[in-house]
Legacy VTK file of the C-alpha trace (Angstrom):
# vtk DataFile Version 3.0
C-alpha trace
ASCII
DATASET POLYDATA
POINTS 176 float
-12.983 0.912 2.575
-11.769 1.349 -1.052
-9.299 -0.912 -2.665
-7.129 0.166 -5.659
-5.409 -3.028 -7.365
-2.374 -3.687 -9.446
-0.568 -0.347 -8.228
3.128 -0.506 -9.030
4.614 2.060 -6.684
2.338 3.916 -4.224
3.732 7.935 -4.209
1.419 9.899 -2.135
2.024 13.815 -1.960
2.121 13.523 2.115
4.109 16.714 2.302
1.909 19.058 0.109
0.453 22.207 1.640
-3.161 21.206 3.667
-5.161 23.602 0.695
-3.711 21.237 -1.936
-4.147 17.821 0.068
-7.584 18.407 1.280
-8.756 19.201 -2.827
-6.624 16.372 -3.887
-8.536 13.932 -1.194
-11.847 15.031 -2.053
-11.261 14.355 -5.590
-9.961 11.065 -5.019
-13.418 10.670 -2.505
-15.784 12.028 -4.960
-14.349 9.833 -7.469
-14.072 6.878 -5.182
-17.878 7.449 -4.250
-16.651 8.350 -0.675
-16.969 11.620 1.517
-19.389 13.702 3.181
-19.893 17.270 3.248
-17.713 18.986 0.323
-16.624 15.871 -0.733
-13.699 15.298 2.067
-13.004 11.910 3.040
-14.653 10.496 6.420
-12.140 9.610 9.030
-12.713 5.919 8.162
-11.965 5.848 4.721
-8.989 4.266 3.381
-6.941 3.698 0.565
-5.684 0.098 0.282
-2.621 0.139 -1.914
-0.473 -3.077 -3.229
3.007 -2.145 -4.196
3.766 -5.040 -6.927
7.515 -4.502 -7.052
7.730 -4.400 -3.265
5.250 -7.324 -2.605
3.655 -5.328 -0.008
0.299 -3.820 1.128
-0.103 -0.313 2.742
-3.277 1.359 4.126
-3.399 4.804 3.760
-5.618 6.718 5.834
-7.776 9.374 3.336
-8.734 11.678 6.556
-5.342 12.535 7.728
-2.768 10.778 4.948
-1.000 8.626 7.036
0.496 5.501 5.470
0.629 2.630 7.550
3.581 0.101 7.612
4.369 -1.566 4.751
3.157 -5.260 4.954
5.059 -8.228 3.621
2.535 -10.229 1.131
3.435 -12.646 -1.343
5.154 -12.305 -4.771
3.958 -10.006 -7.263
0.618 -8.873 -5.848
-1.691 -8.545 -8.411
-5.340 -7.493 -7.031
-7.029 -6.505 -4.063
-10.778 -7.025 -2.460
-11.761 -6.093 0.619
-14.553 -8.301 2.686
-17.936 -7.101 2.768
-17.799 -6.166 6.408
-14.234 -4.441 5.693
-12.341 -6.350 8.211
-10.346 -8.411 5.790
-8.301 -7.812 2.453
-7.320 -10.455 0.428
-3.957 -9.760 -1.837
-3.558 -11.948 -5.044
-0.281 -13.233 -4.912
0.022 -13.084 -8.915
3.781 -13.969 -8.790
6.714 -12.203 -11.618
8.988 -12.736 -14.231
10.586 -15.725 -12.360
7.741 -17.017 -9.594
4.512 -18.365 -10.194
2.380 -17.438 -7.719
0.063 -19.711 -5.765
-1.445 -17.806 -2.468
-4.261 -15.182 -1.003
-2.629 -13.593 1.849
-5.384 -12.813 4.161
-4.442 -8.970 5.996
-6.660 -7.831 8.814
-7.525 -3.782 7.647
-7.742 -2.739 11.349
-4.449 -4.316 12.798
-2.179 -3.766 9.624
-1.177 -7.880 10.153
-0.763 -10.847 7.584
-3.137 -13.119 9.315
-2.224 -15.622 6.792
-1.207 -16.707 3.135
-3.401 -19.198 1.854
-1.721 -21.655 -0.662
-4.065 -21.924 -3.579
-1.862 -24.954 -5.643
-2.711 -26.464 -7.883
-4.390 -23.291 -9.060
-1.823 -20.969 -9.946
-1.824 -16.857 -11.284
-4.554 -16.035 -8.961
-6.373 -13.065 -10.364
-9.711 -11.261 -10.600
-10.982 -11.294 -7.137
-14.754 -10.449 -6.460
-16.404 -10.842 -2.768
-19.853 -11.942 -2.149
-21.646 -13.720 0.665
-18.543 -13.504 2.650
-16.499 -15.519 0.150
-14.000 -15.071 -2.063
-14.323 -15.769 -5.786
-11.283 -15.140 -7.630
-9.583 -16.644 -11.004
-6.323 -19.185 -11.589
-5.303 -17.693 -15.012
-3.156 -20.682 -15.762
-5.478 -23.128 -14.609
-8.514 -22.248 -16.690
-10.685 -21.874 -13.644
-12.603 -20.052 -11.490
-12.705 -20.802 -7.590
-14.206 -19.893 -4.412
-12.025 -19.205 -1.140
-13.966 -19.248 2.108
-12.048 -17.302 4.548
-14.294 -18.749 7.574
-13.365 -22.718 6.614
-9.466 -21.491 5.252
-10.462 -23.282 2.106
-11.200 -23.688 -1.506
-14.733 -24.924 -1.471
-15.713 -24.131 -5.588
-14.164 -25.146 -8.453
-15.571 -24.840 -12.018
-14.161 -24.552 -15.231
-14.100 -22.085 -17.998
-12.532 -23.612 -20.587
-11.171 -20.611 -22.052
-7.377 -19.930 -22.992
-6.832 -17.572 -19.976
-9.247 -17.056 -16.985
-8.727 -13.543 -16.908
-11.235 -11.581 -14.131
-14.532 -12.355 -12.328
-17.320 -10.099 -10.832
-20.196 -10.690 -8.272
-23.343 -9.343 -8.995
-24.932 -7.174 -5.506
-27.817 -9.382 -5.728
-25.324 -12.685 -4.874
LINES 1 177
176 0 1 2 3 4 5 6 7 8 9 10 11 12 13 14 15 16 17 18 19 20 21 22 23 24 25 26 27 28 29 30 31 32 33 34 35 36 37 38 39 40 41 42 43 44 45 46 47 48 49 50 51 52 53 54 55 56 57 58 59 60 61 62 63 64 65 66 67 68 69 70 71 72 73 74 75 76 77 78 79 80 81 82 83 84 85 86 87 88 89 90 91 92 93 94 95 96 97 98 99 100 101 102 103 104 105 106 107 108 109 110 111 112 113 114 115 116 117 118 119 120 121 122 123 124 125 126 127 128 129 130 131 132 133 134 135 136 137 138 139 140 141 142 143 144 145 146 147 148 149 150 151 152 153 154 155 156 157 158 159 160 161 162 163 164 165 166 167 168 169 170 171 172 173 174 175
């Protein structure tokens, strides 16, 4: 699965001729690191989109361009990561102009579904998600931290601080 983060509107070109969509997906594959022969997208590829001014998720299938129904997620979704077996996506619920935000919501990729929205307060802007080792590390922007969600336990089991202005972003090496 591929994840694409912080997209404000998703406008896909579902109605192009099948010359022009197939060349469009295998650029997107090739430069997504997807695809098999000629680049095309495998049937199992996906795009997961989050619509920021909608507060919603959509999965878009690369093989055949279907969108899937939009998903209600929190406010202001912010940044996506997808769970290293591709089951789950987690959707930072960054918040706007007016609401802080303060939740993961947790989306099963096969079923389209919300499974839940985890409330991450005290730690509020979460931001910067990385998986490894089946957790979820992600940042609290405002709270000068840097957390760990584990999706198994539905909890915040990590906590360390940065001490810098604004926690910004976090990565995971492959090595754990």
């Amino acid at each position: 699965y591929i994840s694409v983060t912080g997209v404000q509107t998703c406008a896909l070109p579902i109605s192009m001729p099948a010359r022009e969509r197939l060349l469009l997906s295998s650029i997107v594959a090739a430069a997504l690191g997807v695809g098999g022969a000629a680049g095309a997208a495998p049937a199992s590829s996906a795009l997961l989109v989050l619509n920021k001014t909608d507060n919603t998720y959509v999965r878009v299938d690369l093989g055949t361009w279907q969108v899937g129904a939009p998903v209600p997620v929190g406010v202001g979704p912010h940044e996506l990561a997808v769970s290293d077996d591709g089951r789950l996506a987690f959707a930072a619920n960054y918040g706007d102009g007016q609401t802080i935000g303060s939740s993961i919501s947790v989306i099963d990729v096969a079923t389209n579904k919300e499974l839940r929205r985890f409330d991450t307060a005290p730690l509020l802007r979460p931001h910067g998600f990385a998986v490894s080792g089946g957790k979820l590390y992600f940042t609290s922007e405002t709270s000068r931290v840097v957390a760990r969600y584990d999706p198994a336990k539905n909890a915040i089991d990590w906590i360390v601080g940065t001490g810098q202005t604004q926690t910004h972003m976090v990565a995971a090496s492959r090595d754990g």
